[in-house]
VOGU-3710 file (C-alpha; in Angstrom, 3 decimals, decimal comma):
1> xxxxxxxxxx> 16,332/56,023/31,478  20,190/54,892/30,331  19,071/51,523/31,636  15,574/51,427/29,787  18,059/52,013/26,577  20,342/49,703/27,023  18,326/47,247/27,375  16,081/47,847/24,291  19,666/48,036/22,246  20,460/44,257/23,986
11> xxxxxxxxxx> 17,254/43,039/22,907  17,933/44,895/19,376  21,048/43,470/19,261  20,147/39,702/19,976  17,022/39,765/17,912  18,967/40,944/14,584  22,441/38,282/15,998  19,926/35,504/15,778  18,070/36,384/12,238  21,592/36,867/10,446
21> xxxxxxxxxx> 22,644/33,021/11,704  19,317/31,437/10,591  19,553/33,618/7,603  23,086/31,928/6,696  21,737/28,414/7,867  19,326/28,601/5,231  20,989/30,033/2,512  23,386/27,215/2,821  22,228/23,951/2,161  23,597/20,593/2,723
31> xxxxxxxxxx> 24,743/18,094/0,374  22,274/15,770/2,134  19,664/18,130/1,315  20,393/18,880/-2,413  20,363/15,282/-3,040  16,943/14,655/-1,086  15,671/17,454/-3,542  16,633/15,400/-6,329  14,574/12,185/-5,758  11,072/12,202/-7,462
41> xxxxxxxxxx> 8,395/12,111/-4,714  6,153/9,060/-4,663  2,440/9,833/-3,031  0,560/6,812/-2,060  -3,556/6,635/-1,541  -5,294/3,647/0,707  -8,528/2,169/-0,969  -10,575/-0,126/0,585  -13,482/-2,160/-1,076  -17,049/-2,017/0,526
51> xxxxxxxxxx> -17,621/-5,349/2,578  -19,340/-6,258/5,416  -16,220/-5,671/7,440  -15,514/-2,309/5,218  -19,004/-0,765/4,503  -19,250/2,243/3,069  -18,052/5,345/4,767  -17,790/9,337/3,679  -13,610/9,802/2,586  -11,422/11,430/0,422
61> xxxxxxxxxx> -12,127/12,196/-3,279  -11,202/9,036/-5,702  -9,298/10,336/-8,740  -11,189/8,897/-12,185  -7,892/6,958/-13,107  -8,008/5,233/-9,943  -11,624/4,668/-10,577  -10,927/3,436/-13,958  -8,186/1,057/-13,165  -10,155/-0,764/-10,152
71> xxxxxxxxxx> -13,670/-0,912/-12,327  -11,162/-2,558/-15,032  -10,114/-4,908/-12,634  -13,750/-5,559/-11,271  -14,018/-3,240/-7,979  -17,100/-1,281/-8,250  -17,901/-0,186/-4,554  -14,970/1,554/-2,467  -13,435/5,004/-0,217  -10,785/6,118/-0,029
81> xxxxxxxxxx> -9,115/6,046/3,973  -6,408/8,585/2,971  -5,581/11,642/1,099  -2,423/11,424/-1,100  0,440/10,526/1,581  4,372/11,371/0,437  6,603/8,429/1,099  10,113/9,524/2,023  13,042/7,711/0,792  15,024/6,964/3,927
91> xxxxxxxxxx> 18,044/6,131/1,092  20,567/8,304/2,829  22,255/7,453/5,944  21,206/10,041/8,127  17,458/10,598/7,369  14,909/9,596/9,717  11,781/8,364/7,962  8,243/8,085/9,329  6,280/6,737/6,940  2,871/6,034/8,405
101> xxxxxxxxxx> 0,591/6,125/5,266  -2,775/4,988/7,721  -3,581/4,725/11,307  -5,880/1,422/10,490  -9,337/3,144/11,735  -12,560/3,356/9,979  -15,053/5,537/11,168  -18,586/3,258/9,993  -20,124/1,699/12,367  -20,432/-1,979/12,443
111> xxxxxxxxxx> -15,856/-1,382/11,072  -13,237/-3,724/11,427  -10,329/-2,070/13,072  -6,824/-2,742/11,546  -3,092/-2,366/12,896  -1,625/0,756/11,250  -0,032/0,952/7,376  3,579/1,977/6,575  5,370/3,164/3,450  8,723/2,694/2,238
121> xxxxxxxxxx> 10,549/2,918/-0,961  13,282/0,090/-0,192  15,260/0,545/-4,124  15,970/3,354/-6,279  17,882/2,144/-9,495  17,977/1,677/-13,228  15,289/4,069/-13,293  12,723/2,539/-11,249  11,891/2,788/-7,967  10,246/0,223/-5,636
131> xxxxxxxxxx> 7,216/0,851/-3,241  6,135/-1,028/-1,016  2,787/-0,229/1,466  2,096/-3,146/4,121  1,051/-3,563/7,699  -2,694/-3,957/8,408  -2,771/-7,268/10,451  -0,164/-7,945/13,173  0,882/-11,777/12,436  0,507/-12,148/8,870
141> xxxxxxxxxx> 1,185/-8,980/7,522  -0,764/-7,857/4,355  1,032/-5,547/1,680  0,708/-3,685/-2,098  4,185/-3,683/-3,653  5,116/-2,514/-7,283  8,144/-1,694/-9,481  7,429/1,429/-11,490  9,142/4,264/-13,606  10,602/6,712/-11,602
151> xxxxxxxxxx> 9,491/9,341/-13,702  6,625/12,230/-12,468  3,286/11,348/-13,826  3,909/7,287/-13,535  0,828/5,595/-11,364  -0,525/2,327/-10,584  -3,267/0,770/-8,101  -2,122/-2,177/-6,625  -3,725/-4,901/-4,827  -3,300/-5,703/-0,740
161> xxxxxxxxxx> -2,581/-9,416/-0,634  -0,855/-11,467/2,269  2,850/-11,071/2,611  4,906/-13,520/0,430  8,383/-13,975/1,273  10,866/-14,041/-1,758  11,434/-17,161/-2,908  8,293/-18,682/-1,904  4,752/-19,369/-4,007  2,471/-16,422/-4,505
171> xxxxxxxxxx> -0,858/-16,317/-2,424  -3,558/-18,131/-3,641  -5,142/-16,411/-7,268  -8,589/-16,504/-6,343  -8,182/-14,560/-2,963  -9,501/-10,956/-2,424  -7,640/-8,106/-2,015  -7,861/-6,677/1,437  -7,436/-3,169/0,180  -5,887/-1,422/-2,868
181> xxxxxxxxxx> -3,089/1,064/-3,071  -2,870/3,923/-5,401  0,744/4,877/-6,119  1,894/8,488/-8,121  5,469/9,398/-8,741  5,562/13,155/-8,476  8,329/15,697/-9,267  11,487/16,386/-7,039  10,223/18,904/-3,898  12,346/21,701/-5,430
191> xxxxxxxxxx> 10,764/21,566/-9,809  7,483/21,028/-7,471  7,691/24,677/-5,307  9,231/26,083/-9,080  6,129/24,947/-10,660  3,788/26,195/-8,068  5,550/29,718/-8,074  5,865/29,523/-11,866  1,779/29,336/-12,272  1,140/31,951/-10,059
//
């Protein structure tokens, strides 16, 4: 019977040991993560236009601005491939970023299949921050890439057009985007959980 107790005080004892440490590990952040709760979170959405290498296939919802800005610029058949994806900064020196906005696969039949699509936000400054979305083919790599406002509410759709190295000519005018790219700064992950706890 003694032994019967003393276990179930060890076990007790552990148990409560263990919740008081990961109680102080969270109640004590690091600078690393107060400053990664400071950068403005930038979502990114993968479009593609209906072709016969893209036809039309069930997907995610297409927000009317999106709609609006790709009817503006002519597109009036596409899905989305992707619900809104975060990109993570990878601007500090010890984060480890996966950014892997798309996988490449379309479900219709009759598809072409494409190498998988990364994010990255290579520049924060003056402001602004830079996205960039590319992958897609394996040799000559395709991408959407756009200077915005870092400020929550800022959006664009960009076009997918072959890479261009800086420094050399853009790709030819009259070519047609391989996919477009819809790009949303959001708010800082901390005002964002505020905000949700603040309408509830």
């Amino acid at each position: 019977m003694k032994c019967r107790r003393f276990d179930l005080l060890l076990v007790v004892f552990t148990v409560t040991t263990f919740a008081a440490v990961a109680e102080l590990r969270a109640q004590n952040p690091t600078p690393g993560s107060i400053a990664r709760r400071q950068f403005n979170q930038v979502f990114v959405k993968v479009i593609m236009p209906v072709t016969a290498r893209t036809p039309m296939q069930d997907g995610p919802n297409v927000e009317g601005w999106v709609s609006d800005q790709l009817e503006t610029i002519g597109v009036s058949e596409y899905f989305a491939v992707t619900n809104w994806v975060p990109v993570c900064d990878g601007l500090l020196s010890d984060d480890e970023v996966n950014n892997r906005v798309w996988d490449g696969r379309l479900v219709a039949k009759n598809s072409s299949l494409f190498c998988p699509v990364e994010g990255d936000l290579p520049e924060r400054k003056d402001g602004r921050v830079s996205v960039l979305v590319g992958g897609w083919y394996p040799v000559s790599g395709y991408e959407a890439k756009v200077s915005m406002l870092d400020e929550p509410g800022t959006r664009a759709v960009q076009p997918v057009l072959p890479y261009s190295a800086p420094g050399l000519s853009e790709t030819n005018p009259v070519e047609k985007p391989l996919a477009y790219v819809a790009v949303l700064v959001g708010p800082p992950p901390a005002e964002r959980v505020a905000l949700q706890s603040n309408d509830k």
